[in-house]
N, C-alpha and C positions, 0 to 999 in steps of 0.2 A: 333555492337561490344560493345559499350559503355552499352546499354541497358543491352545486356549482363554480362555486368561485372558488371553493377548495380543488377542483380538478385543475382549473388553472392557472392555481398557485404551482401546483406539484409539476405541473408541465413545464411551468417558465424555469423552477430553482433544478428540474432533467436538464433543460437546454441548455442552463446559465453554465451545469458542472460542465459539457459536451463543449462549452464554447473554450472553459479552462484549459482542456487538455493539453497537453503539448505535445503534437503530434512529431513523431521521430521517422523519417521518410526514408533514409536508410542509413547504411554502416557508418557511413563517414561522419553526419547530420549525431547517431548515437557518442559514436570517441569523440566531437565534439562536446557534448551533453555532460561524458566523464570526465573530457579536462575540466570543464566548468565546476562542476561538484567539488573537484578537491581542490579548488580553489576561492572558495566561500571567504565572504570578507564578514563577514555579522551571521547569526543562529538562523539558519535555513529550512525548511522543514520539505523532503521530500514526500512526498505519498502515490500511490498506485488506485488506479481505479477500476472495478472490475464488475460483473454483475451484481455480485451479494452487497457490497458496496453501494449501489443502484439501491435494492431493495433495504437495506437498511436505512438508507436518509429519504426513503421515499416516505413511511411514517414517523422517523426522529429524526425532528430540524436540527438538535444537536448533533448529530454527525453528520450532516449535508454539509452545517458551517463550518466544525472542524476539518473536511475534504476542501471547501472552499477558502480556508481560509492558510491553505498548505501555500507553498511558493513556486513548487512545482508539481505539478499533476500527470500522470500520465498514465497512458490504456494496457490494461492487463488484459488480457481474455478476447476467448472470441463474439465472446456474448457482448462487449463493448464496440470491438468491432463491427457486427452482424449490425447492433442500435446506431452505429454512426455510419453507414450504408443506409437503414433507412431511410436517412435525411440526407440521403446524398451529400455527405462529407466526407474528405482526407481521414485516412484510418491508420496509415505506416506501421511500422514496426511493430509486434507484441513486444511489451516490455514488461514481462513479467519480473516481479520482484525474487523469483526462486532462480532467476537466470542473470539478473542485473548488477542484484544485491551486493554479490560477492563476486562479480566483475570489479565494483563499485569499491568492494573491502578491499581486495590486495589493489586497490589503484590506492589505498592509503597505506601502503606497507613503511612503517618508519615513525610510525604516527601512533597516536592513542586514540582510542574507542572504549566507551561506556555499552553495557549490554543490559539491557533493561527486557528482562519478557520470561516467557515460557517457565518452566522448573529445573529444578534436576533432577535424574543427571547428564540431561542433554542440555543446560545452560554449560554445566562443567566442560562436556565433550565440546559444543562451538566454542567454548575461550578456549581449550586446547588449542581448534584448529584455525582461529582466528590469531593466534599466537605462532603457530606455524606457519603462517599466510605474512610473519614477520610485524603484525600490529603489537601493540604494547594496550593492555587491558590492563586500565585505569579504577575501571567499574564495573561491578558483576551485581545482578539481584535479580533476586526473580519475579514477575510481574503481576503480582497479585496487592499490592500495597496501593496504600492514598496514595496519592500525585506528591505530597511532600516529602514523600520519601525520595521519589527520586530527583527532584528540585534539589533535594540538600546533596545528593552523591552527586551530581554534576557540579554544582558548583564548586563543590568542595576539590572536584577532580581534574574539572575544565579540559574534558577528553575535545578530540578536535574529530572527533565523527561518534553519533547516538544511533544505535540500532537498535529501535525498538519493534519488540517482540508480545505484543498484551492481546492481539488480537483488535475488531471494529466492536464501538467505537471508542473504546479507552485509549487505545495508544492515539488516535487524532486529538483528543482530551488531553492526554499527558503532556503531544509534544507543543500543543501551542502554548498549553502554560509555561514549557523549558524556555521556548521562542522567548517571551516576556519576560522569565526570571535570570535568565543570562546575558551575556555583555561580552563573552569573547566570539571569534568566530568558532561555528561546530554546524556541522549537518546533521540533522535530527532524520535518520530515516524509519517510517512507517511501513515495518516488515511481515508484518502478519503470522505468520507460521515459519517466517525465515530461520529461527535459532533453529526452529524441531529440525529442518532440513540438512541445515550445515551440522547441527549436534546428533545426527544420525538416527535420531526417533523416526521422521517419516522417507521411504526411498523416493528416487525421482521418478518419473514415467520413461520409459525408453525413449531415443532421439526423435524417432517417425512419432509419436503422440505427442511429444513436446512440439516438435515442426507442423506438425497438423494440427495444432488448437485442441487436442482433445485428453491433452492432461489432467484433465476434470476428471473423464470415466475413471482412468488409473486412479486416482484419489478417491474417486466414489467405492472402487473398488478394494482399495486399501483398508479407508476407515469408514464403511459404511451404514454404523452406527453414528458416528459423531456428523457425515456429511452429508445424509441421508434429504434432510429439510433444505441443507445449503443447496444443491443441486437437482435432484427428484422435484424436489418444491418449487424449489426455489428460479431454478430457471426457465418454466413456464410463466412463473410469477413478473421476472422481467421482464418476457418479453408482453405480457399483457400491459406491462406499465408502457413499455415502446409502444403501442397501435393505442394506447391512451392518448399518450401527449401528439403521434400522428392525428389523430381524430382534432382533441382538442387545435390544434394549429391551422388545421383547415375548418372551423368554425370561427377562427378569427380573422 
């Protein structure tokens, strides 16, 4: 029984993120999305959701709540896509964060940004090129510190866009605590592997893999010792959680 009611816990807090989303239906609907971001009036917290994302708050409710409790959400992948077809729903735009991100950056050129993630010396290289993209870098650290670490360079800096770089689920941890410990406006964005990209540690997939949803292989390809579980594993693992909560929903 217990078992049971644990299947449809996990199905209801799948649906509840699916219902978050904020589905982007096309180009226009997006540059709307962008004016909106740089124009935050209070600490904003953007985040991306993707398969590994799925699988990680499927057993830690800590980072379900940290995704759910972002202010805006929205679909990475085609493995997010592929689960919201299953339930015949609106899926619009990939909105990958390796593509948006830094649409997202220079739409704040003139402005300060705090960089909180990854190491060096590709923390170094992104504030180079984040600096040539015309932002003003307030805050640099690398992302391995308690969460007061970086509570105190924000405040202390009060940059007007957070890019954070820690990886799932630390950076959702990090940024709601910034959300509550701040008071001016600043977007907190949940980047994942964004600095390694823009600080030139990892390449991007060519345009046709990017366009076809299959920027995964290329990366599986790249690092695949480190992505080996995230993908190999891990995206059978999804979509068994998808024909879960389908199962479960038609039993209720």
């Amino acid at each position: 029984m217990a078992r049971q009611e644990g299947r449809r816990a996990r199905a209801r807090a799948f649906m509840a993120l699916m219902d978050r989303l904020r589905i982007i239906e096309d180009e226009a609907a997006e540059q709307t999305l962008l004016e909106e971001l740089t124009r935050v009036e209070r600490p904003l917290i953007l985040s991306f959701v993707n398969a590994h994302a799925v699988n990680l708050g499927w057993d830690q409710p800590g980072m379900l709540e940290g995704l759910m409790r972002s202010d805006v959400l929205l679909r990475d992948g085609i493995g997010v896509k592929l689960g919201l077809r299953a339930f015949h729903r609106r899926y619009g735009l990939n909105m990958n964060g390796t593509d948006f991100i830094p649409r997202l950056a220079r739409a704040y050129a003139g402005r300060s940004v705090a960089l909180f993630g990854t190491r060096s010396p590709w923390l170094d290289n992104a504030r180079r090129t984040l600096e040539g993209w015309g932002l003003k870098v307030v805050a640099c650290h690398e992302g391995f510190d308690p969460p007061e670490t970086y509570l105190r360079l924000a405040a202390g800096s009060k940059p007007d866009l957070i890019l954070m770089a820690m990886g799932m689920p630390k950076q959702e941890e990090v940024s709601v605590k910034l959300r509550e410990a701040l008071s001016h406006p600043v977007l907190i964005v949940n980047g994942g592997a964004v600095l390694d990209y823009i600080g030139g540690k990892v390449p991007r997939a060519p345009w046709v893999m990017r366009r076809t949803g299959m920027e995964w292989l290329f990366r599986l390809a790249v690092e695949p010792r480190r992505l080996f579980r995230r993908y190999v594993v891990g995206i059978p693992v999804y979509f068994a959680h998808v024909a879960e909560v389908r199962l479960s929903s038609h039993r209720e």
